[in-house]
C-alpha positions in Angstrom: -3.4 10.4 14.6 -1.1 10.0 17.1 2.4 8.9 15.8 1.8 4.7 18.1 -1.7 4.3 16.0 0.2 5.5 12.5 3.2 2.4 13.6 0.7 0.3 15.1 -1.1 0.7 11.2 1.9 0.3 9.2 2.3 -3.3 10.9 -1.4 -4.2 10.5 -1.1 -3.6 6.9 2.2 -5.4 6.9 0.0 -8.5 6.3 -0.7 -7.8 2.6 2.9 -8.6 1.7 1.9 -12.0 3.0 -1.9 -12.3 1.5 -1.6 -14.5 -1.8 -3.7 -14.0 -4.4 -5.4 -16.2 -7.1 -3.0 -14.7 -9.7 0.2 -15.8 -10.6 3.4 -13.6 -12.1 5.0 -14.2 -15.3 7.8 -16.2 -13.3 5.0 -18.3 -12.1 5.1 -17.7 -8.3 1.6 -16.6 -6.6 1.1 -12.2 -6.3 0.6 -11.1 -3.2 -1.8 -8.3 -2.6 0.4 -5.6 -1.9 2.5 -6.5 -5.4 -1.8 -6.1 -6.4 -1.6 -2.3 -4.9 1.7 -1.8 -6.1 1.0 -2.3 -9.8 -2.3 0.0 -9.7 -0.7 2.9 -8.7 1.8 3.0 -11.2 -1.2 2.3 -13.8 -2.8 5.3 -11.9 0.1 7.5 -12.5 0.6 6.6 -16.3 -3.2 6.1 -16.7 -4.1 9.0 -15.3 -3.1 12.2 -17.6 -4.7 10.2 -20.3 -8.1 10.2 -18.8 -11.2 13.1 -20.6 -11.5 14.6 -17.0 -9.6 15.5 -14.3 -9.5 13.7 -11.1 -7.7 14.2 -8.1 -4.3 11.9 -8.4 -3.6 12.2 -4.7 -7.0 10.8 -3.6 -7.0 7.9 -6.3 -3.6 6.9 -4.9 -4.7 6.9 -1.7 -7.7 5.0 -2.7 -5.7 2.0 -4.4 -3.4 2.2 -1.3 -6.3 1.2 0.8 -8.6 -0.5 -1.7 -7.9 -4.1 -0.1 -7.5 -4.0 3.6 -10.3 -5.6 4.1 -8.6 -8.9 2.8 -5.8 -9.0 5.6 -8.9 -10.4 7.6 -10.9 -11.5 4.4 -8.5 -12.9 2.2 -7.8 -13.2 -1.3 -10.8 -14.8 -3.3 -10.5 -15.5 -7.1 -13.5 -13.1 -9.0 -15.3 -16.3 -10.8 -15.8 -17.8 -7.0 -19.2 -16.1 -6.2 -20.4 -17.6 -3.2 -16.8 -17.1 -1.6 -16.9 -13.5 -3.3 -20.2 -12.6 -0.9 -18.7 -14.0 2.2 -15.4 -12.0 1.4 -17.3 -8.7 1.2 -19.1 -9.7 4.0 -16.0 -9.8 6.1 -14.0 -7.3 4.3 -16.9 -4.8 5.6 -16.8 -6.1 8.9 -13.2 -5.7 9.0 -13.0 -2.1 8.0 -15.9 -1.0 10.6 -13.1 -2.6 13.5 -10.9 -0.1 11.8 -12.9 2.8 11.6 -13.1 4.2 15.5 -9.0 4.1 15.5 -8.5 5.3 11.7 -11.6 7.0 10.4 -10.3 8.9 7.2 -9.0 5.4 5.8 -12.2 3.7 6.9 -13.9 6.7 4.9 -11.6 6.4 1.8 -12.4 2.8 1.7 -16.1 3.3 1.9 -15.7 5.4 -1.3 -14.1 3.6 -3.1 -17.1 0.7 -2.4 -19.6 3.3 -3.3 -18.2 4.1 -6.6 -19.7 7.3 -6.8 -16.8 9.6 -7.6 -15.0 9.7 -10.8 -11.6 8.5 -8.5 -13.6 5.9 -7.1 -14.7 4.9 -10.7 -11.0 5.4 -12.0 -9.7 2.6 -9.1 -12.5 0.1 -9.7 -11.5 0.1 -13.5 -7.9 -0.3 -12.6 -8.2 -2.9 -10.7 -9.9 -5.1 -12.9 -7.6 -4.3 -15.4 -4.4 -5.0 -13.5 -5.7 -8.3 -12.6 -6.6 -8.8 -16.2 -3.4 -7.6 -17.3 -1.6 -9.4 -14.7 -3.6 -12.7 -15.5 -2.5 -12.9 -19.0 0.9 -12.7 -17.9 1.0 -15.6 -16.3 2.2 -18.8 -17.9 -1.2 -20.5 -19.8 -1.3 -23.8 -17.5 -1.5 -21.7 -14.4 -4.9 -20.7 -16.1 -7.7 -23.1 -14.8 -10.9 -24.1 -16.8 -13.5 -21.4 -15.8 -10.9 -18.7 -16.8 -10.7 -19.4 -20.5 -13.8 -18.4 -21.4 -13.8 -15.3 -18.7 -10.4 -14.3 -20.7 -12.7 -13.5 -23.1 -15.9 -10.7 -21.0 -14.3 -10.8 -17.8 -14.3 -7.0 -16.8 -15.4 -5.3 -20.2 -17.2 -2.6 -18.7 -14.4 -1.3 -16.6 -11.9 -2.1 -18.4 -12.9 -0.3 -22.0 
């Protein structure tokens, strides 16, 4: 990649610092997505070593680093919103296929992370939900709105056991 597209990048992705998300902080200001990112990769550093089979550290990092481009285009929409959730992915995918002619090996990270096939892939799916699990019971309990009380409860199980 020629040293423009890799500056040209670093400002498109800029935009995550910017992209709210459903999710508040415990000093009750909205996260923005790339606070999101941030938070996984230390969870995949720590999280990591403790796993029953190896993965490939480097590539899960790169993996979270990427996981949400798609919402600089798509934005940020709260899991328990379903119908928004489909027109998210929607663009989210249409989004990443603008970006794959000019930077095909994050396109092709991205893509397998949504395939989940891989253990890494696997490993970033479940932290994910987890960090926005953690993250949601961190925030003060009247930023909570009525569909997430009883989500607090299932919400994520299978990835994050």
């Amino acid at each position: 990649m020629k040293p423009e597209k890799i500056l040209e990048f670093i400002h498109y992705v800029e935009a995550l610092k910017d992209e709210l998300r459903h999710s508040w902080t415990s000093k009750d200001r909205h996260e923005s997505v790339a606070e999101h990112c941030w938070r996984m990769s230390i969870m995949a550093i720590t999280l990591a070593p403790k796993l029953e089979k190896k993965i490939d550290l480097g590539k899960v990092l790169e993996m979270v680093a990427i996981h949400d481009l798609g919402e600089i285009v798509a934005g940020d929409v709260p899991a328990f919103d379903e119908k928004g959730k489909q027109e998210q992915q929607k663009i989210e995918k249409e989004s990443m296929q603008k970006l794959k002619s000019q930077f095909p090996e994050i396109t092709k990270l991205w893509e397998e992370a949504e395939e989940l096939k891989t253990l890494e892939a696997k490993f970033v799916k479940a932290l994910d939900k987890l960090e926005v699990r953690i993250q949601h019971n961190e925030s003060k309990i009247n930023r909570w709105n009525d569909i997430e009380f009883p989500r607090s409860q299932y919400v994520a199980d299978e990835w994050c056991e």
